[in-house]
C-alpha positions as a Markdown table, in Angstrom:
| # | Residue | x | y | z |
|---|---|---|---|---|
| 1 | Unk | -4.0 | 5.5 | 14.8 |
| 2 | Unk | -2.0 | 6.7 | 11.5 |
| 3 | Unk | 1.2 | 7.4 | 12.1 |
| 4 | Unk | 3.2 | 10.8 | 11.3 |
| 5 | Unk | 4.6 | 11.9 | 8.1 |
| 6 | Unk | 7.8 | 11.8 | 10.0 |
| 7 | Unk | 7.4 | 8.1 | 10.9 |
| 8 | Unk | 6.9 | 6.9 | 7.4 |
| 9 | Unk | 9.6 | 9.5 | 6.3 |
| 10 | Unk | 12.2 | 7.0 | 8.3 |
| 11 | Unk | 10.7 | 4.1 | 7.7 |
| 12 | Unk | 10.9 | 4.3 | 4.0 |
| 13 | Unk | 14.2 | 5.9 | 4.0 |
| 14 | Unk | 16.5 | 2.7 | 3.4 |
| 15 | Unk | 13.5 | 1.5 | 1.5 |
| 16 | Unk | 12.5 | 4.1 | -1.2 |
| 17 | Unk | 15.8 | 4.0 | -3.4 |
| 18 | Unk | 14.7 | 0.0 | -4.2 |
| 19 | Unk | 11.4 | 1.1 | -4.3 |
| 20 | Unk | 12.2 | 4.0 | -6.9 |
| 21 | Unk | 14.2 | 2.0 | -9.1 |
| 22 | Unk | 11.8 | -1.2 | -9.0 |
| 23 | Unk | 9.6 | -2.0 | -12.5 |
| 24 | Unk | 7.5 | -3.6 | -10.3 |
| 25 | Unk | 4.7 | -1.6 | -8.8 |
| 26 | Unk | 5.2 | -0.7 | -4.9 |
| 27 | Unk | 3.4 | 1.5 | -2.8 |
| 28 | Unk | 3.4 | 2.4 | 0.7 |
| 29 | Unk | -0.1 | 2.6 | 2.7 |
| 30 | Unk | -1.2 | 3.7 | 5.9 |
| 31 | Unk | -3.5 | 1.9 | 8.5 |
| 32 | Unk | -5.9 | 3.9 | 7.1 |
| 33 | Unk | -5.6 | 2.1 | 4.0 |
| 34 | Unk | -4.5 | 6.2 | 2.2 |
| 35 | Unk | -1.1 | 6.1 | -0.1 |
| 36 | Unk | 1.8 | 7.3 | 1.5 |
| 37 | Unk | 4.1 | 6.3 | -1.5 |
| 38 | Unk | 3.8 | 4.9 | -4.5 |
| 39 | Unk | 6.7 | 4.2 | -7.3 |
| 40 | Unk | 6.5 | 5.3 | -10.9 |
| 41 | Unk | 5.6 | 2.3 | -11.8 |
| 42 | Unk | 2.4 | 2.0 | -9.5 |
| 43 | Unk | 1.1 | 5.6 | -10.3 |
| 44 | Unk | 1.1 | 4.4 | -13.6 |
| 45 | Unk | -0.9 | 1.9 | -13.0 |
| 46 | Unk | -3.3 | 3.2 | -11.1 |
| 47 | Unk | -3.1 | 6.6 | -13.4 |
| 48 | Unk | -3.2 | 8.4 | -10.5 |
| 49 | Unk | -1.8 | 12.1 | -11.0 |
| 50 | Unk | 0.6 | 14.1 | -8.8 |
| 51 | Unk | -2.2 | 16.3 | -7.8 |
| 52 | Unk | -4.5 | 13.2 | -7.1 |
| 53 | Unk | -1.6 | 11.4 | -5.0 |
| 54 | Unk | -0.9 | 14.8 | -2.8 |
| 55 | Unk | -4.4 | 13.7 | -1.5 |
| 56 | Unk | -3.7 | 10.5 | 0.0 |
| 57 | Unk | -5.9 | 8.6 | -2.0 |
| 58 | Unk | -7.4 | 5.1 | -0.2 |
| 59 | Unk | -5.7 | 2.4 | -2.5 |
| 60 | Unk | -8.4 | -0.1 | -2.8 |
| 61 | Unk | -10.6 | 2.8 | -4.5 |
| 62 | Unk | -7.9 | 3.3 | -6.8 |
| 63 | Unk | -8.0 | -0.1 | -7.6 |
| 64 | Unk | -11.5 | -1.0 | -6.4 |
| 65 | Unk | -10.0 | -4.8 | -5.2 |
| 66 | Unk | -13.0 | -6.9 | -4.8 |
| 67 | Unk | -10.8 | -8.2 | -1.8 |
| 68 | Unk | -11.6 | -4.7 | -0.1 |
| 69 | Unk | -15.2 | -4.7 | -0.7 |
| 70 | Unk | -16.4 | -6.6 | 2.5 |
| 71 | Unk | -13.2 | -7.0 | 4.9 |
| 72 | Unk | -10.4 | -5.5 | 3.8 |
| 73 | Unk | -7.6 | -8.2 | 3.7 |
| 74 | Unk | -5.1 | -5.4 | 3.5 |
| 75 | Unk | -6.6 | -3.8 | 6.9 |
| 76 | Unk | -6.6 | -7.6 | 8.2 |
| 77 | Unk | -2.8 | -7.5 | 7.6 |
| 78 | Unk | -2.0 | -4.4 | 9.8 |
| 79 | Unk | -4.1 | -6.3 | 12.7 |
| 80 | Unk | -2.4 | -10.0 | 12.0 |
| 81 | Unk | 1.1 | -9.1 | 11.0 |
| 82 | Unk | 0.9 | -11.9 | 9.0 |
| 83 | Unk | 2.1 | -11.4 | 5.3 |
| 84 | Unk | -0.7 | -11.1 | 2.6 |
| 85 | Unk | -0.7 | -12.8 | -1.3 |
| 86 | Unk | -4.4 | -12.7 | -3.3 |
| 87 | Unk | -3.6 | -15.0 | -6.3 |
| 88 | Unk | -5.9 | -14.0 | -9.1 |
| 89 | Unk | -8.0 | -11.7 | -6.8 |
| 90 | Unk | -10.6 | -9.4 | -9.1 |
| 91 | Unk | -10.2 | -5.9 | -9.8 |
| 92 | Unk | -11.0 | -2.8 | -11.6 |
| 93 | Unk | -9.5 | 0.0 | -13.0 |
| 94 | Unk | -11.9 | 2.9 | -14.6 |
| 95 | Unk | -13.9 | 0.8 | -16.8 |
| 96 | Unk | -11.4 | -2.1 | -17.2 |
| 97 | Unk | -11.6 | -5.2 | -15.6 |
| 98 | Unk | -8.5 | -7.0 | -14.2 |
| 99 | Unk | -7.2 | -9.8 | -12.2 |
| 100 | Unk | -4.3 | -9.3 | -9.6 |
| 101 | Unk | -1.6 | -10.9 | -7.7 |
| 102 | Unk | -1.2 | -8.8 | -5.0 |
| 103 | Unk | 1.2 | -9.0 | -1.8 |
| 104 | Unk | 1.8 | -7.3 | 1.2 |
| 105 | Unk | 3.7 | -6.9 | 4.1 |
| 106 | Unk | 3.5 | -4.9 | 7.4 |
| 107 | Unk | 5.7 | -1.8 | 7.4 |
| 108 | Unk | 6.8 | -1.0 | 11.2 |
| 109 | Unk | 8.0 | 2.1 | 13.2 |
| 110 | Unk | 11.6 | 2.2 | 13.3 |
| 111 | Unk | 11.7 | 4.1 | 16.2 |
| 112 | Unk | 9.4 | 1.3 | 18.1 |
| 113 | Unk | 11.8 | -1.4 | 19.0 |
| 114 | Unk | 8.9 | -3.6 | 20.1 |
| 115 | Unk | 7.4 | -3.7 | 16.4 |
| 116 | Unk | 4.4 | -4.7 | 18.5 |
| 117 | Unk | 1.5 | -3.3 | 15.8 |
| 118 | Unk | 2.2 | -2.0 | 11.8 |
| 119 | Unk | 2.2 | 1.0 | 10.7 |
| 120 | Unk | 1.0 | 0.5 | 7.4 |
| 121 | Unk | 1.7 | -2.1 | 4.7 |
| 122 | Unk | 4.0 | -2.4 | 1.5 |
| 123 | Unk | 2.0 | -3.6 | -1.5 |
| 124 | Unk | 3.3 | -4.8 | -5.1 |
């Protein structure tokens, strides 16, 4: 189940200002795999627009990660709770070929003092 605008809303709350300021590339996805948030940085990356963002865009299509193709590692996170790094992993962008390290961690509902199961993932 994907959680509510609301949820996310709190969850990133303390987060975003880091998030905002970060060179890195961060973005926020659901456990449906959509962006919730991304940072300046990341939209630029994936050259996605403000119109293209506003409709939740899944983030290995963006990206097309190879990782995604036949389990998605990223999905596998929300289910394990177990931190994710792909060293090296392929990618593409448009036309171009690349060659990520990518990490993630479960993002939780801070309203759910159990933490029992993620509500979506932070990625850089």
């Amino acid at each position: 189940m994907v959680a509510s605008p609301a949820i996310f809303k709190k969850a990133l709350q303390s987060l975003r200002p880091a998030m905002d300021a970060s060179l890195d590339a961060m973005a926020v996805v659901d456990t449906s795999n959509r962006l919730v948030f991304a940072n300046s940085a990341m939209k630029n990356f994936l050259g996605v627009t403000s119109q293209q963002f506003k409709k939740s865009p899944v983030f290995c299509d963006l990206i097309k990660l190879n990782a995604c193709n036949k389990s998605c590692q990223i999905r596998h996170l929300m289910k394990t709770a177990d931190p994710l790094r792909l060293d090296e992993t392929p990618a593409s962008r448009k036309d171009e070929k690349l060659r990520l390290l990518l990490k993630a961690v479960p993002l939780y509902d801070p309203n759910d003092g159990s933490s029992a199961a993620p509500i979506g993932a932070i990625i850089t």
